[in-house]
MARTORPA-669338 format. One record per residue (C-alpha): residue number from 1; residue in one letter; chain; x negated, y negated, z. Coordinates in nm, 3 decimals, padded with zeros to 5 digits. Each point is the difference from the previous one (the first is absolute). Last residue first. Example, Ala and Ser with C-alpha at 12.3 -4.5 7.8 and 13.67 -1.06 7.14 Angstrom:
2
  num  residuo  cadena       xx       yy       zz
    2        S       A  -01.367   00.106   00.714
    1        A       A   00.137   00.344   00.066
***
This chain:
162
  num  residuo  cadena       xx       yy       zz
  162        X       A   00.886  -00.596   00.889
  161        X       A  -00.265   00.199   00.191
  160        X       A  -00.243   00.116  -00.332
  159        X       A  -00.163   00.330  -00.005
  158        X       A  -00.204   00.133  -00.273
  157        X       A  -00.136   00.348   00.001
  156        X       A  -00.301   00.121  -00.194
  155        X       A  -00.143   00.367  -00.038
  154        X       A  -00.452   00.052  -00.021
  153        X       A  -00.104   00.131  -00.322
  152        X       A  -00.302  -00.222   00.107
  151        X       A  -00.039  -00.123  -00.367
  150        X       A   00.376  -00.021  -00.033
  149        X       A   00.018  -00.180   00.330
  148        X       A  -00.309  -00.241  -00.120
  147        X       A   00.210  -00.091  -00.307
  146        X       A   00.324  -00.049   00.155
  145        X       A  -00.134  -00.247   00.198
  144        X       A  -00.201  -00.197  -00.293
  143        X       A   00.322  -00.046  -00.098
  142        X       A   00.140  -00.104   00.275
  141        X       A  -00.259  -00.275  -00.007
  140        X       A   00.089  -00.093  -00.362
  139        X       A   00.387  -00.017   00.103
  138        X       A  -00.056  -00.219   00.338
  137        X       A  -00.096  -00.342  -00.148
  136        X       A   00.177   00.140  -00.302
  135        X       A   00.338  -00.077   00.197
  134        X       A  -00.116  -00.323   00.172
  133        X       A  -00.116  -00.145  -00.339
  132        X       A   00.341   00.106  -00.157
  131        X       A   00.145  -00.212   00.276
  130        X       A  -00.167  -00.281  -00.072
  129        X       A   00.086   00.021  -00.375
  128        X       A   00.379   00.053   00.006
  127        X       A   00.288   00.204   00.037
  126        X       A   00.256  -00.086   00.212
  125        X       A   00.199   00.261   00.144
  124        X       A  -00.049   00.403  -00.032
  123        X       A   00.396   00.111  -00.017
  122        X       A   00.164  -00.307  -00.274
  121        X       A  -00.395  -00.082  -00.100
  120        X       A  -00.008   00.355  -00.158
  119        X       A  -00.387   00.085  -00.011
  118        X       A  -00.125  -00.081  -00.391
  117        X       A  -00.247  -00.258   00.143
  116        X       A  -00.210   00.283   00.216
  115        X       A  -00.005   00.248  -00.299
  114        X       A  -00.208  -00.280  -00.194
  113        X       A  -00.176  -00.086   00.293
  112        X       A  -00.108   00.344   00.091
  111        X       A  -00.108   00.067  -00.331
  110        X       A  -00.185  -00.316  -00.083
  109        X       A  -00.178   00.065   00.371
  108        X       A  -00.105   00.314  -00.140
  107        X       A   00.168   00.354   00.097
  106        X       A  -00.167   00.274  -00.240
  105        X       A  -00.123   00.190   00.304
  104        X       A   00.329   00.018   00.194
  103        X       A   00.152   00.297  -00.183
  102        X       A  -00.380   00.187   00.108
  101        X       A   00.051  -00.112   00.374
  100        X       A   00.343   00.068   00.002
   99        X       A  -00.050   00.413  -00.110
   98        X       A  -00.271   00.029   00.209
   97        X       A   00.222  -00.131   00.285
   96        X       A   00.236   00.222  -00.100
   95        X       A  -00.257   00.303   00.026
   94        X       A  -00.095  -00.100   00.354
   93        X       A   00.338   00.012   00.114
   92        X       A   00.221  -00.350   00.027
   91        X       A   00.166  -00.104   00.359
   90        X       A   00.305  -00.239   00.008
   89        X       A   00.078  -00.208   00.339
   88        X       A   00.262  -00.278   00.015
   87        X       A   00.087  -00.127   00.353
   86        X       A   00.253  -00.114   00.242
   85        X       A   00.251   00.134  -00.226
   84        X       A   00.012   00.359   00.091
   83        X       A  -00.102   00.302  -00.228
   82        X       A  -00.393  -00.005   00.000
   81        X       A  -00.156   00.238  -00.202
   80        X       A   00.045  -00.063  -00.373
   79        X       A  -00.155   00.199  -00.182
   78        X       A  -00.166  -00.149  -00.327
   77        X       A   00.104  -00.312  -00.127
   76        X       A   00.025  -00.334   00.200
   75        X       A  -00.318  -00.151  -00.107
   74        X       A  -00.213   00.179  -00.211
   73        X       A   00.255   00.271  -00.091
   72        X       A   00.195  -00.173  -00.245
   71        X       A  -00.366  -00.064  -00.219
   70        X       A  -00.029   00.385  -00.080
   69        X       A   00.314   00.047  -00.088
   68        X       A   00.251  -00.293  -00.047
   67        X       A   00.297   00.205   00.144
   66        X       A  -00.246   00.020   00.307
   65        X       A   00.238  -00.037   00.297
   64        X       A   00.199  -00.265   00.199
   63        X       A   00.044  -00.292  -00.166
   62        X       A  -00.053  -00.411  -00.031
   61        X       A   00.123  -00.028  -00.331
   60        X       A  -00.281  -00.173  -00.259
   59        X       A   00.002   00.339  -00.240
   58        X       A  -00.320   00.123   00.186
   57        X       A  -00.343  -00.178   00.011
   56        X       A   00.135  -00.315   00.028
   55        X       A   00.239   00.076   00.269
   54        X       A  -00.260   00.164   00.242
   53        X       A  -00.208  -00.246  -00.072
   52        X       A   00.207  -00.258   00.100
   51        X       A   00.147   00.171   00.277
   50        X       A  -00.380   00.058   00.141
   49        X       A  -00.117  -00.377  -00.024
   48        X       A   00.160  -00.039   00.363
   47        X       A  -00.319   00.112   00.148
   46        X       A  -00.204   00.202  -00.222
   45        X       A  -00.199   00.145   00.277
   44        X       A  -00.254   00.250  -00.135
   43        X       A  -00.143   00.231   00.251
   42        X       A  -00.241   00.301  -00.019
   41        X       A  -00.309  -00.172  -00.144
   40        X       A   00.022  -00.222   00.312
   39        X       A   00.134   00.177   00.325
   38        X       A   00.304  -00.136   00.156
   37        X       A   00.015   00.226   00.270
   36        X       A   00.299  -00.109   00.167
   35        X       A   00.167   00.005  -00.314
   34        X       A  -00.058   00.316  -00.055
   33        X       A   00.078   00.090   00.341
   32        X       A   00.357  -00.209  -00.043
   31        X       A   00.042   00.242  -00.282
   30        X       A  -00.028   00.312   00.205
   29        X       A   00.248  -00.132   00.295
   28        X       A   00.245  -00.124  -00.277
   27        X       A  -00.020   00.383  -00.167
   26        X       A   00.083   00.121   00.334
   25        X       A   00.251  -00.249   00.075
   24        X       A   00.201   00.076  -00.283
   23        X       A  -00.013   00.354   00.042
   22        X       A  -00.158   00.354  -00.040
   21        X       A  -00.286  -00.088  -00.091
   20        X       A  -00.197   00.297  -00.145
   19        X       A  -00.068  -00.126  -00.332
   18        X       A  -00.134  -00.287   00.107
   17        X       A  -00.266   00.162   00.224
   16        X       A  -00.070   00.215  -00.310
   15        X       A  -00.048  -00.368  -00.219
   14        X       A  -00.240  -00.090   00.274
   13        X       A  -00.199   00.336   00.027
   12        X       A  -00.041  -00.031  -00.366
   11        X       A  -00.120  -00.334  -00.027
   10        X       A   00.121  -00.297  -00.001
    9        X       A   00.015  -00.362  -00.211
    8        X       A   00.219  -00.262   00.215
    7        X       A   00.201  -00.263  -00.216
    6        X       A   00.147  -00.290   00.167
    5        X       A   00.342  -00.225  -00.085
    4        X       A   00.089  -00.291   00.208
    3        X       A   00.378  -00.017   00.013
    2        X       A   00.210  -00.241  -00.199
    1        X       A   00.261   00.196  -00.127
***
């Protein structure tokens, strides 16, 4: 997948808007907003960085689902909203994005880069130093992300168009 990954923080009213789609195109229609308003504080693009991170803070499979709870649902955990293929949308509640912000806390670079170079080259690709520079590029700033959600006790749903 090499779609351009984005993380929207929301509030309540968003993540009851959500709730109450009733389709694919609704949920695309309320995501597009998002990304329409592109507010800073409230966005985080990770750009193609996400399946990294993803992977390296999971089992290094590119899944569906928290398994790996709390870190699974940063990415592609939590509910999963969109069912087609013309885009991937998961939305995390307040208390799961507590829950990542605290599991993300002891994340270093050393971390990060030691999980990064244990991703299986045969699914992931090449591993190697510029591209572990692109992935934290986008890690630290996520992040701070999840931090400011927590603090806001505000939902998060990332979206990515593959």
């Amino acid at each position: 997948m090499s779609g351009r990954g984005v993380l929207h923080a929301i509030d309540d009213e968003g993540l009851a808007t959500l709730g109450e789609a009733g389709s694919d195109s609704d949920v695309t229609a309320f995501v597009d907003g998002l990304e329409a308003a592109w507010a800073p504080g409230t966005t985080c693009e990770l750009d193609t960085a996400w399946e990294a991170i993803h992977r390296l803070l999971t089992d290094g499979r590119l899944e569906y689902g928290a398994q790996h709870r709390p870190l699974g649902l940063a990415i592609l955990g939590g509910h999963r909203l969109h069912d087609g293929d013309e885009r991937i949308v998961t939305v995390k509640a307040p208390d799961e994005v507590l829950a990542i912000d605290t599991a993300l806390r002891p994340w270093n670079r050393a971390r990060v880069r030691e999980a990064y170079f244990k991703l299986p080259r045969h699914d992931y690709g090449d591993l190697d130093e510029d591209d572990f520079e692109y992935v934290w590029s986008y890690f630290e700033p996520m992040c701070a992300f999840f931090h400011d959600a927590a603090a806001a006790e505000r939902g998060v749903v990332f979206s990515v168009e593959p």
